[in-house]
N, C-alpha and C positions, 0 to 999 in steps of 0.2 A: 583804448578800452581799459578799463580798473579790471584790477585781480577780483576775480569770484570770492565773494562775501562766506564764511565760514558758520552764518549764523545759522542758515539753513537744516543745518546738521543736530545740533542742540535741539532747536526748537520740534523738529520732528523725533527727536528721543524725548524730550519733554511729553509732546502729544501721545505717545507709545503710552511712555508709563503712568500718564494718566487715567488713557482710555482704559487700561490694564488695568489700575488702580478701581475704577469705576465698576468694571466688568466684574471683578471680585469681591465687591461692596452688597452688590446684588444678588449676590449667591443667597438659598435660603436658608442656608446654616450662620447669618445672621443672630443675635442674640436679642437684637433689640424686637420683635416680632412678638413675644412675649405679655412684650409692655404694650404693645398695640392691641393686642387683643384681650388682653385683661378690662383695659379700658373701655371696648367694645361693650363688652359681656357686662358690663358694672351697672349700666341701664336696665333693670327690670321687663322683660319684653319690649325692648326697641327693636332687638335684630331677630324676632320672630316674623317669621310669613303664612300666614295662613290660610287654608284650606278646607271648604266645608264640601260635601256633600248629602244630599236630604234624597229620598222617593217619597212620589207623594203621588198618592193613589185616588183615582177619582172617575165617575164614570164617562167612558169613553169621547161621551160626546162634548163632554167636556174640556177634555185635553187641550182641542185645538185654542176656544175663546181664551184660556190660562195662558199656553204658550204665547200667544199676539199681547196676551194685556203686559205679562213681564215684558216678555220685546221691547213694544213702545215703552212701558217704564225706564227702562234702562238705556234707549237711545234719547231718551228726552231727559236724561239725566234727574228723574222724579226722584233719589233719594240720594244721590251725587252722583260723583263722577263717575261712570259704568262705561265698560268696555264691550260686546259681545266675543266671543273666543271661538265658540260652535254654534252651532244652530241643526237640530237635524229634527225631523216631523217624518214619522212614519204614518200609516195609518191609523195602529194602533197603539201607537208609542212615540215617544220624544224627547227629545234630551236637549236643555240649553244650557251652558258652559258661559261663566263672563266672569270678569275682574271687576267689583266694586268696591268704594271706600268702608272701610270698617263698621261707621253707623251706619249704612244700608242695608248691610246685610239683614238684619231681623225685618225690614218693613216689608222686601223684596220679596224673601219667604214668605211673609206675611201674603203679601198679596197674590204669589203667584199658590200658595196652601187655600184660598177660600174653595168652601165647598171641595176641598181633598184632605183625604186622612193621612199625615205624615206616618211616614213607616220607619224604616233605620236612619240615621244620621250620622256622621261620621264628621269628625273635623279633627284635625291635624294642623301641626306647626312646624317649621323646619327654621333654625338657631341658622341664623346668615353672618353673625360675628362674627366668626372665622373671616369670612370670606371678603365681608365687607373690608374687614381690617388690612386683609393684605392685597386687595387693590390699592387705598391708600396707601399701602405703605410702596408698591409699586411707583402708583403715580410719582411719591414725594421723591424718591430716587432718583427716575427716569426723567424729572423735573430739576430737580439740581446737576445731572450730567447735561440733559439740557443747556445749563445755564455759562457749565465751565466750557463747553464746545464752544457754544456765541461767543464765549473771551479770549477761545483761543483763535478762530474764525476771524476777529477783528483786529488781530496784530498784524500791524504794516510790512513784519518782516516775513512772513509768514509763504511758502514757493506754491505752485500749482499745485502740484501733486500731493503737498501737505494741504488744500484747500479742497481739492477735490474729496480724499477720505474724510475729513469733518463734513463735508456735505453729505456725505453718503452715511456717516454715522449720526447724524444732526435728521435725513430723511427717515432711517429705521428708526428713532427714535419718538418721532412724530406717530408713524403706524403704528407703535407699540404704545403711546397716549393714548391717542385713537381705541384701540381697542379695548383699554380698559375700561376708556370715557362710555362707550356702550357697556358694559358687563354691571359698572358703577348702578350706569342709568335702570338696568334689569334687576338688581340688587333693590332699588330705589323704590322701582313699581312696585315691586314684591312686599317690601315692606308698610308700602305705602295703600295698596287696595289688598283686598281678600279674593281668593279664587273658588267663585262659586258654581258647583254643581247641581242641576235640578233634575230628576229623572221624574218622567208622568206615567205611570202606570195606567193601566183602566181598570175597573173595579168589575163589570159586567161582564157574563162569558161570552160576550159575543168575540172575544178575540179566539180564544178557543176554540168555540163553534166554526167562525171562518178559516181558523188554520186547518182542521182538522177538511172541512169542504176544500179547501183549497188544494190540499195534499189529495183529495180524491180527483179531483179535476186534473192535478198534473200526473196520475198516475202511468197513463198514456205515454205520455209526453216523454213522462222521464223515463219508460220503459222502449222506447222509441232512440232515446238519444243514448243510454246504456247500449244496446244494442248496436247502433253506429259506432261509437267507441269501440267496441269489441272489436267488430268486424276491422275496424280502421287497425286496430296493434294488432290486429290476427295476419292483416296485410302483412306485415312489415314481417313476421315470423314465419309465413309461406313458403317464399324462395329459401331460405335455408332448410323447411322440411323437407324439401324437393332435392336438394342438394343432396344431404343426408339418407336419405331412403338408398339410394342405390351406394351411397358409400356402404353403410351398412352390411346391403345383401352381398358386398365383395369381402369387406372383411367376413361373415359369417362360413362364406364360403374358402378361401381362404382358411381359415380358421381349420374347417371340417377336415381339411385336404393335410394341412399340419399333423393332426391327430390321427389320420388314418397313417401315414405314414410313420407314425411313433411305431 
């Protein structure tokens, strides 16, 4: 048998102080981060995401054929690429929620507004530079430790248990790409469609008229189900009145028996 090779030693003080080296590169008191998001920010509205919301008031009967015609608009991709997000249909109300591309947004309005009176509007932006920036600047990091692990991973001198920790630092490494390749991809959409909201009002009082019927219909009902309610926590308070009442009449008595003899 040959004497035990001395390299092993080195090389795992090498891998130490590199992953240590790495680990502190990453810190975010970094200075270069700066530079990354100046750059960001340098594009006029690139790292904007925006947000519209519109109510659009129209009579009732209407509501439903508006809401199906957007729908199909926007699953047959009629002014691009459109996402649906919500979808809700009450009787007398409706709300659809979707992500479309930037030139969409006025046609979609457009179409899903015929025969309704727009009411408030509201649109909003939210600056993703920041954000963008320092995923990048994640990934490029997480990607050059990457790269120094594979070269160390590939030395023939290199023992088990110095291979197994680069694996396990080479696997966290991959999960933490992974997650920023999604956050990236969410940054991306955002900046890339608008998130539109569309609220349908109805114009005519019949919503009115049946809420207020509606609420005398359930008058019953709901005076019905209060009352069970009561009755059920009044249960639950019973056994201790019952407890109580005779504790009571002992201490009062008691009591009485105290003061006579003062």
């Amino acid at each position: 048998m040959h004497p035990q090779d001395d390299t092993p030693t080195p090389l795992r003080s090498l891998a130490v102080v590199l992953l240590s080296t790495l680990l502190a590169a990453c810190s975010p008191s970094d200075h270069s981060s700066s530079v990354a998001v100046g750059g960001a920010q340098g594009k006029a509205g690139a790292q904007l995401a925006y947000e519209h919301e519109l109510s659009l008031s129209l009579p009732s009967a209407q509501i439903a054929p508006r809401l199906a015609a957007t729908r199909e608009a926007c699953e047959n991709a009629k002014f691009g690429a459109c996402n649906i997000l919500r979808l809700q249909q009450g009787q007398y109300h409706a709300q659809v929620i979707l992500r479309i591309v930037p030139d969409g947004v006025e046609p979609i309005v457009a179409l899903a507004a015929q025969g309704a009176e727009i009411g408030e509007r509201i649109t909003s932006a939210e600056d993703l530079a920041d954000a963008v920036a320092d995923v990048q600047r994640q990934q490029e990091r997480l990607k050059a430790q990457q790269q120094r692990l594979d070269q160390l991973a590939a030395r023939k001198d290199i023992t088990v248990s110095d291979l197994i920790a680069l694996s396990k630092e080479q696997a966290s490494i991959e999960n933490d790409l992974q997650a920023l390749a999604q956050a990236a991809a969410g940054h991306q959409r955002r900046l890339d469609t608008n998130r539109l909201t569309l609220n349908f009002v109805p114009t005519d009082s019949s919503q009115r008229g049946s809420t207020l019927q509606q609420a005398f219909d359930n008058l019953l009902d709901n005076l019905a189900y209060g009352t069970a309610e009561a009755l059920e926590k009044g249960s639950y308070v019973l056994p201790f009145l019952i407890l109580a009442f005779p504790l009571a009449m002992i201490w009062v008595w008691l009591w009485r028996r105290f003061v006579r003899r003062r």
